[in-house]
C-alpha positions, 0 to 999 in steps of 0.5 A: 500500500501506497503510504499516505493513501487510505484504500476504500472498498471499491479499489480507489484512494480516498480523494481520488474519483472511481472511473468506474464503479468496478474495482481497478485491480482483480487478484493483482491484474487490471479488470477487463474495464479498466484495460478497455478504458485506458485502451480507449484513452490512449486512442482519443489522446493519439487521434487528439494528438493527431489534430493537433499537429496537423497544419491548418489549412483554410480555403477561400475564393481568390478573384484576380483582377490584374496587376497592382501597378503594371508589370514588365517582361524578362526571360527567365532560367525557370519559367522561360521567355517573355515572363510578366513580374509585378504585383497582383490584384484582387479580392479573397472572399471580396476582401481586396487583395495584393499578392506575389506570383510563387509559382512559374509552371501554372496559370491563370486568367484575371477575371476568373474566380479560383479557390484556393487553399490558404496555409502559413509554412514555416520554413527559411525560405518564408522567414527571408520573405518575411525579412523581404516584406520587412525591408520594402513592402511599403514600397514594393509597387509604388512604381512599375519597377519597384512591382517588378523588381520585388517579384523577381526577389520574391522568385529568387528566394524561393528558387534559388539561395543565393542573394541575386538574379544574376546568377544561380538557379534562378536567373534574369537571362534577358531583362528586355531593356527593364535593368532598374528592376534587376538592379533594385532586387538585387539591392533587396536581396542583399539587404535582407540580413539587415532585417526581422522577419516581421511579417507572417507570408501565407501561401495560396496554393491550388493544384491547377493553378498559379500559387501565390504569396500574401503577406497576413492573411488573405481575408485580413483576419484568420478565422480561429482554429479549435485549440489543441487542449479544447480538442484534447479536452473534448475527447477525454470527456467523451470517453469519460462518459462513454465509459461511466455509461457503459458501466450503468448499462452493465450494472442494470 
């Protein structure tokens, strides 16, 4: 016997509430109940575990409207020739939207409505478009050039780890007269050391279509996930009283 602990009929310790109205322990071994409970326990805790862990995913209706600020024309290592860079425009869920290409295999049409999934990664790539969207969002399309030259940054980070479109696996080939845009992003992305990453940079991904970057979240708020402890919270209590009814229904 456990010192400290008074033991009652029943197999419990004072102060301690019976799971069931069954004793825990039959000669020396846990009773049959006992084991399907704890059983049944690990399996909610395991599938609540499961919740938890998984990223939220959200999905909404992007409706793009054209880009923020004009746009210019390069040739590009990934993507090929003739690729239009600059910001996009339009609304999520008639929320107005500003949004970054992230994506140089798919497409889409301005005009149509797409939906889209709505996801925040957590990786060194998104932390240097954060410390991207921290060094020069407010100017990112001030002018046709500015748009430009951020989205080439943008492209740059994620397709390439080094700090300039000159080179690398991803690579300006021709700028078709548009060197200010080269020359701009290149100082960008030189510059990001010098900057936190203070934005959040949501993903919006469609598997037909372009995939985009946001910075915050698309409909200007994100609509609240259920809690891990809520969900944890909710399962043991259905378990609890799954187990005391079963017992009630043995008893009768």
């Amino acid at each position: 016997m456990s010192a400290g602990l008074a033991w009652v009929e029943g197999g419990f310790p004072i102060g301690i509430p019976a799971i069931t109205n069954h004793t825990w322990l039959r000669n020396g071994v846990p009773t049959m109940k006992v084991k399907r409970f704890l059983r049944s326990l690990l399996l909610a805790a395991a599938a609540s575990a499961a919740l938890c862990l998984a990223p939220a995913t959200q999905a909404g209706t992007l409706l793009p409207t054209g880009y923020a600020n004009g746009s210019q024309t390069f040739d590009l290592s990934i993507g090929g020739a003739n690729i239009n860079a600059g910001a996009f425009v339009g609304t999520f869920d008639s929320v107005p939207l500003t949004f970054w290409c992230a994506e140089l295999t798919q497409f889409f049409s301005f005009g149509n409505s797409y939906i889209y999934a709505v996801s925040l990664p957590s990786s060194a790539i998104y932390t240097r478009l954060g410390q991207l969207f921290t060094e020069a969002n407010a100017v990112a399309t001030s002018t046709t050039t500015n748009s430009a030259a951020f989205q080439l940054a943008v492209w740059n980070i994620l397709f390439d780890v080094d700090s300039t479109v000159n080179g690398g696996s991803f690579t300006v080939t021709n700028n078709h007269g548009n060197g200010a845009a080269v020359t701009q992003a290149n100082a960008w992305l030189a510059g990001l050391g010098s900057y936190a990453d203070n934005y959040d940079v949501f993903l919006l991904s469609n598997d037909s279509h372009q995939d985009f970057i946001t910075p915050g979240h698309p409909r200007g708020f994100l609509v609240p996930e259920p809690t891990p402890l809520l969900l944890i919270g909710a399962a043991l209590v259905a378990m609890m009283f799954a187990t005391r009814r079963r017992g009630g229904k043995a008893q009768a």
